[in-house]
C-alpha positions as CSV (number, residue, x, y, z in Angstrom):
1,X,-22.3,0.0,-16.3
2,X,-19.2,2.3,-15.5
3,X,-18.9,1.0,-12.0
4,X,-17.7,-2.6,-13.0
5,X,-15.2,-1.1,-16.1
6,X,-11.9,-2.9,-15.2
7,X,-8.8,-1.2,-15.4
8,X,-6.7,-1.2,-18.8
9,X,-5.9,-4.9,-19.2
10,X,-3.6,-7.2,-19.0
11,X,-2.3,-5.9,-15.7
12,X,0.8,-7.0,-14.3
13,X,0.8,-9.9,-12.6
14,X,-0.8,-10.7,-9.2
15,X,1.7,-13.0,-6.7
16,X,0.9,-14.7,-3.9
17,X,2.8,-16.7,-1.5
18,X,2.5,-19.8,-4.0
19,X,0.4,-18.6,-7.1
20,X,0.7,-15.9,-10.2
21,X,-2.5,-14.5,-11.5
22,X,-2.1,-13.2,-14.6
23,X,-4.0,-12.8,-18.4
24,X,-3.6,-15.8,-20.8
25,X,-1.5,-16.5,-23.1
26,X,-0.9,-19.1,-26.0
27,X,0.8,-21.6,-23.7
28,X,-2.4,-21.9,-22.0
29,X,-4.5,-23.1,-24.6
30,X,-4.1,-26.7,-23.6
31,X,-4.6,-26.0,-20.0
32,X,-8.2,-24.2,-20.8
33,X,-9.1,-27.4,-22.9
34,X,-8.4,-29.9,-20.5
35,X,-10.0,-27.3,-17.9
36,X,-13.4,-27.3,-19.6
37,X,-13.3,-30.9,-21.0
38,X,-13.0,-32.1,-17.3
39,X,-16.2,-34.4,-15.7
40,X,-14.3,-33.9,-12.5
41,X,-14.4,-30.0,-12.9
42,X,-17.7,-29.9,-14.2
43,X,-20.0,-32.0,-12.2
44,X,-22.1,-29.3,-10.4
45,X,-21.6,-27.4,-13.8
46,X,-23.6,-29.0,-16.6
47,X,-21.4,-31.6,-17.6
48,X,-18.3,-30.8,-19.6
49,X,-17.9,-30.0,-23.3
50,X,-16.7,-32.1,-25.6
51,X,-13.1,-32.3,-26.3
52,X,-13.1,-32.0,-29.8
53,X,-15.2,-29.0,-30.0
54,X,-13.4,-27.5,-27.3
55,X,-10.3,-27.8,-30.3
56,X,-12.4,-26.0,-33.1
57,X,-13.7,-23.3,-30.8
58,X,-10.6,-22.3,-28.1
59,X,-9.4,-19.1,-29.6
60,X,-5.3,-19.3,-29.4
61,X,-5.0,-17.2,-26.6
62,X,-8.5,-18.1,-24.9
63,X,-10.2,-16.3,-22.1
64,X,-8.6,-12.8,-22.4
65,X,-11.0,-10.4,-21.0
66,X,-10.9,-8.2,-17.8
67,X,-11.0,-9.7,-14.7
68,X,-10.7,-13.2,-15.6
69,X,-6.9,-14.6,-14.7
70,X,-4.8,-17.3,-15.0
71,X,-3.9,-19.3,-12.4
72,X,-0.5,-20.3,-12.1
73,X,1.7,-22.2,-10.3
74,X,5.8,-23.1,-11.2
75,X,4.9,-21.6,-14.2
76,X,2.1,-24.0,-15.4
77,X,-1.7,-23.2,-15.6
78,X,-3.6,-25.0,-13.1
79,X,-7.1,-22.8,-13.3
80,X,-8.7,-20.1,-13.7
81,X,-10.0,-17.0,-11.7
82,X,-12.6,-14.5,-12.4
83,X,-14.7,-11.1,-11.0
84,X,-16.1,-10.0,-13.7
85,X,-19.7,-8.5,-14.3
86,X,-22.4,-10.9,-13.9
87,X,-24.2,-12.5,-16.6
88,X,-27.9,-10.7,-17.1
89,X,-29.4,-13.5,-17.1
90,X,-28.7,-15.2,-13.6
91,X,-30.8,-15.3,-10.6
92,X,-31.1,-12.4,-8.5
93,X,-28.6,-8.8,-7.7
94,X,-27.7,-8.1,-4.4
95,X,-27.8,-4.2,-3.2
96,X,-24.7,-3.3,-1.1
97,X,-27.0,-1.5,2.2
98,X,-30.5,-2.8,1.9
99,X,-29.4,-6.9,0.9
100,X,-32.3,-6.7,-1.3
101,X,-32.2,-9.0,-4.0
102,X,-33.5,-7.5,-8.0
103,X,-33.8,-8.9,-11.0
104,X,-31.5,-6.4,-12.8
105,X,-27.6,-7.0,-13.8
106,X,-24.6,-4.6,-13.1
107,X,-22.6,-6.8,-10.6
108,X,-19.7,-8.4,-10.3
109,X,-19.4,-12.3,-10.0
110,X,-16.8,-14.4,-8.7
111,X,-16.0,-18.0,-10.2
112,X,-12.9,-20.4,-10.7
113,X,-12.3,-23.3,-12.5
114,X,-9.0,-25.3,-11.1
115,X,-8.0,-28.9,-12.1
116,X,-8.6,-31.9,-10.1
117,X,-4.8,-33.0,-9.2
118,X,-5.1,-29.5,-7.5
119,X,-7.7,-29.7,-5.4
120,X,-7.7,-29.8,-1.4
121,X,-4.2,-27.7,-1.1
122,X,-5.6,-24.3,-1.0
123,X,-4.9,-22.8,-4.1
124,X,-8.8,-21.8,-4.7
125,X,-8.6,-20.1,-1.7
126,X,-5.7,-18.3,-2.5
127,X,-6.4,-17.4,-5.6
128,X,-10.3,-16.6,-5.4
129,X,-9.1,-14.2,-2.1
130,X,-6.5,-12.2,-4.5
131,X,-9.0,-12.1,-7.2
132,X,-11.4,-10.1,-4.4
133,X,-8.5,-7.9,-3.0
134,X,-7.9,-6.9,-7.0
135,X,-11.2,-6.2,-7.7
136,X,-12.3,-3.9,-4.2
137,X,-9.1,-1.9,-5.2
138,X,-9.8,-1.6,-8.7
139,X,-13.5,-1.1,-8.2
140,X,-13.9,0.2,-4.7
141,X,-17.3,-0.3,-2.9
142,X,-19.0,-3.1,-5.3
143,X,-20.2,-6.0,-3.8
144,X,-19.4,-9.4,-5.3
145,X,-21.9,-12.3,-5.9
146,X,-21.0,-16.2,-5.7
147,X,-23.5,-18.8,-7.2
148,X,-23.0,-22.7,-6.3
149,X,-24.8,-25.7,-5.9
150,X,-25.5,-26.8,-2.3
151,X,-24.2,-30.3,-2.8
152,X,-20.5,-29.2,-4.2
153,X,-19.8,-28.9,-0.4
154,X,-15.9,-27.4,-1.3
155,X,-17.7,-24.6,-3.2
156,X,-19.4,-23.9,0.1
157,X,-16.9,-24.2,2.4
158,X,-14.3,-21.8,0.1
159,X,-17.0,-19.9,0.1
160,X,-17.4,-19.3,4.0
161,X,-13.6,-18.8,4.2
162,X,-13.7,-16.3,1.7
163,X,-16.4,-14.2,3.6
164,X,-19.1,-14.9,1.6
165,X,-22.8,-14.8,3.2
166,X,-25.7,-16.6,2.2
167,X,-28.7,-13.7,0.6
168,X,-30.8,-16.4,-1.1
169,X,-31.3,-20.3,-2.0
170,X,-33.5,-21.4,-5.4
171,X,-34.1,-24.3,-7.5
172,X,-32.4,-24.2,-10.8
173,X,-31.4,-27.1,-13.2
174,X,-33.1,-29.5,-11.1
175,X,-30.6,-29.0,-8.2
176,X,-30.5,-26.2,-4.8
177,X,-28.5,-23.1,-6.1
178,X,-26.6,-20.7,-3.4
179,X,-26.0,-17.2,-3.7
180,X,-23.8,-15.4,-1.3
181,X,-22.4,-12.0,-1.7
182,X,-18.7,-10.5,-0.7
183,X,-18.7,-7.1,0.6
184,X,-15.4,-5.1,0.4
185,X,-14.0,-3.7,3.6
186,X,-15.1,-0.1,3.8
187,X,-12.3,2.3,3.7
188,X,-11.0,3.7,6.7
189,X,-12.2,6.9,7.6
């Protein structure tokens, strides 16, 4: 769908008071491994992947598409960002007026990945909120979905103080999923 088409990518980088969010790059590869190879980071995810199969299937610079950044901070990767278009397959679309919920894709999703000795210093907050302020200007009017489990209670409060409201709850892998959506400011007129 047109309406999600990123802009020309990589972009240049996106600072914040602490954090550069940028594409990947080779030096990252490591990073991405121990990223998805985390219990700690995966818990509400499905468990992680295994190591050594992350090594055999990583491409050397891994996760280089539109929308999905690196995070980085004093020049190290420490996570991952991403609004990108959501995956057809996933529970429910929001409609920006009606808050109607359809089975079709053509949305954009929000999701992050950061590593544990990161956590609980606001860095997911940081990032997540200049991933948003990216995407509205690069893609202005399209609302963005979030999915989490109900128990990963930092997932729900990030997603509060990101501005996220609640459309629908549902069962899925044996555990309560939550779906919130983000709607961009609308421009003044």
């Amino acid at each position: 769908m047109t309406e999600l088409d990123a802009p020309a990518w990589p972009l240049d980088p996106i600072r914040t008071e602490r954090l550069v969010l940028r594409a990947s790059e080779a030096r990252d590869r490591a990073a991405f491994i121990e990223l998805h190879s985390s219990p700690e980071v995966h818990t509400y995810l499905g468990g992680p992947r295994p190591r050594d199969e992350l090594d055999r299937s990583v491409p050397e610079i891994p996760g280089r598409r539109p929308g999905n950044f690196v995070i980085e901070l004093d020049g190290a990767m420490i996570g991952t960002v991403e609004v990108g278009r959501r995956e057809a397959e996933r529970h429910g679309r929001v409609l920006p007026d009606a808050r109607q919920v359809r089975p079709d894709a053509g949305q954009a999703e929000l999701s992050y990945l950061l590593l544990p000795k990161t956590w609980g210093r606001g860095y997911a907050a940081e990032a997540c909120a200049a991933a948003l302020d990216w995407f509205a200007d690069a893609v202005p009017g399209v609302p963005v979905v979030l999915y989490t489990q109900t128990a990963n209670t930092r997932s729900m409060r990030l997603a509060a103080k990101l501005g996220f409201t609640e459309v629908r709850r549902f069962e899925k892998w044996d555990a309560e999923q939550w779906m919130g959506v983000w709607e961009p400011a609308a421009p003044p007129t």
